[in-house]
C-alpha positions as CSV (number, residue, x, y, z in Angstrom):
1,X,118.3,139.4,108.7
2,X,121.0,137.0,107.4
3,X,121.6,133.5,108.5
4,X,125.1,132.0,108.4
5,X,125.0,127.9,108.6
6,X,128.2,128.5,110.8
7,X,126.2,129.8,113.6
8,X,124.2,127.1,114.1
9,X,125.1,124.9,117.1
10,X,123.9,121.8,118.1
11,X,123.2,122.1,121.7
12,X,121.6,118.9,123.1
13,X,119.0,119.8,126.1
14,X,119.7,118.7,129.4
15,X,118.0,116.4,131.2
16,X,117.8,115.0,134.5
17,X,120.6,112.8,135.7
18,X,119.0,112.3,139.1
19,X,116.8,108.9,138.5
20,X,117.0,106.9,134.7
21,X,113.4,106.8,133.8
22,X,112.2,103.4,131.8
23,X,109.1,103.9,129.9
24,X,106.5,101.3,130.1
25,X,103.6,101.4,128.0
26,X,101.3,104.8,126.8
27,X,103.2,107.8,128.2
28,X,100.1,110.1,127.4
29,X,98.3,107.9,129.9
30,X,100.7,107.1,132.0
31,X,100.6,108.4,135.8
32,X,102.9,111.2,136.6
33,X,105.7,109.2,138.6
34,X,107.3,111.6,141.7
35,X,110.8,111.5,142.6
36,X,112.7,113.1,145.3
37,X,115.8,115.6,144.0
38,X,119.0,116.0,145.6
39,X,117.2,119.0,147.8
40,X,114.2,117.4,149.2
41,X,111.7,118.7,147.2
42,X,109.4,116.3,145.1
43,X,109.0,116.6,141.4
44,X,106.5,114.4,139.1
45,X,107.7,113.1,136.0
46,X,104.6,112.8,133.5
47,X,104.3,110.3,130.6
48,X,104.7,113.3,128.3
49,X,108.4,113.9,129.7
50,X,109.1,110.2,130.2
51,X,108.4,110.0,126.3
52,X,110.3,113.1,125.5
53,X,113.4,111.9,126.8
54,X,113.2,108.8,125.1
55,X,112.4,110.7,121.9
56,X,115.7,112.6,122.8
57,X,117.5,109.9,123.3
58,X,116.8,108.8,120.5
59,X,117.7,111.6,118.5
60,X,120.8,111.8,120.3
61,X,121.8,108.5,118.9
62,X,121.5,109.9,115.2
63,X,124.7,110.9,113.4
64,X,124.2,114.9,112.9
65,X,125.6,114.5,109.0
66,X,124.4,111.7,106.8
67,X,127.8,110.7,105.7
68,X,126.6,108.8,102.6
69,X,124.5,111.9,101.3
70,X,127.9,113.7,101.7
71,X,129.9,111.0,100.0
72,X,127.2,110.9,97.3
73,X,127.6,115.0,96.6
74,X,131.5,115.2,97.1
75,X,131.0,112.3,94.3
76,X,129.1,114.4,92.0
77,X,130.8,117.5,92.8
78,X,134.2,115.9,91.4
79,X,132.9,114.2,88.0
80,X,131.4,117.8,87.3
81,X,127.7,115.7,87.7
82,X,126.0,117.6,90.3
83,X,124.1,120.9,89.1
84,X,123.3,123.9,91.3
85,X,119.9,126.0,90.7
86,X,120.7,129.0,92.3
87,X,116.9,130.1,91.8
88,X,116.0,127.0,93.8
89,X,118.5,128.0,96.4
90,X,117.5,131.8,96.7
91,X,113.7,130.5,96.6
92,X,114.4,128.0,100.0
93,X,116.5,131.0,101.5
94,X,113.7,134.0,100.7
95,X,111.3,131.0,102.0
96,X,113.5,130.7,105.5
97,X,113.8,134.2,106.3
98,X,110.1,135.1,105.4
99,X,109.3,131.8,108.2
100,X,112.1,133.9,110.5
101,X,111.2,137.1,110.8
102,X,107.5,136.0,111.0
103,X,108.4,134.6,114.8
């Protein structure tokens, strides 16, 4: 199996746009919160999924490159500084396929 970092897509998960959520307090011990969706039918939010959409907001809000890492390495790259270890590399991309195809 080979991976290609080209087909990696960020795909942000959905959530509900019907009612903004705030979370107050412990979400694991929070009580599950119902709310009514466009067709009638009630659904309960739990303290687990009020938390996991702040934690995904939160992620959201993160830049998906570090831009100074980049900077630093495009740096590197042209004052001839930065070294590859293509051992290291082939180690980390044995490691990833062996963590793969064990799914």
């Amino acid at each position: 199996m080979s991976i290609k970092i080209s087909d990696y897509q960020n795909r942000p998960v959905q959530t509900g746009t019907e009612k903004s959520v705030s979370r107050t307090g412990d979400a694991s011990s929070a009580p599950a919160e119902s709310v009514q969706v466009g067709s009638g039918s009630p659904v309960k939010i739990t303290g687990q999924a009020r938390q996991l959409a702040s934690l995904e907001q939160a992620v959201q809000s993160l830049p998906v490159v570090n831009e100074g890492r980049v900077a630093e390495i495009r740096l590197a790259l042209e004052e001839g500084r930065y070294q590859v270890n293509p051992e290291r590399i082939a180690e980390k991309l044995l490691r990833t396929e062996q963590e793969l195809s064990a799914k």
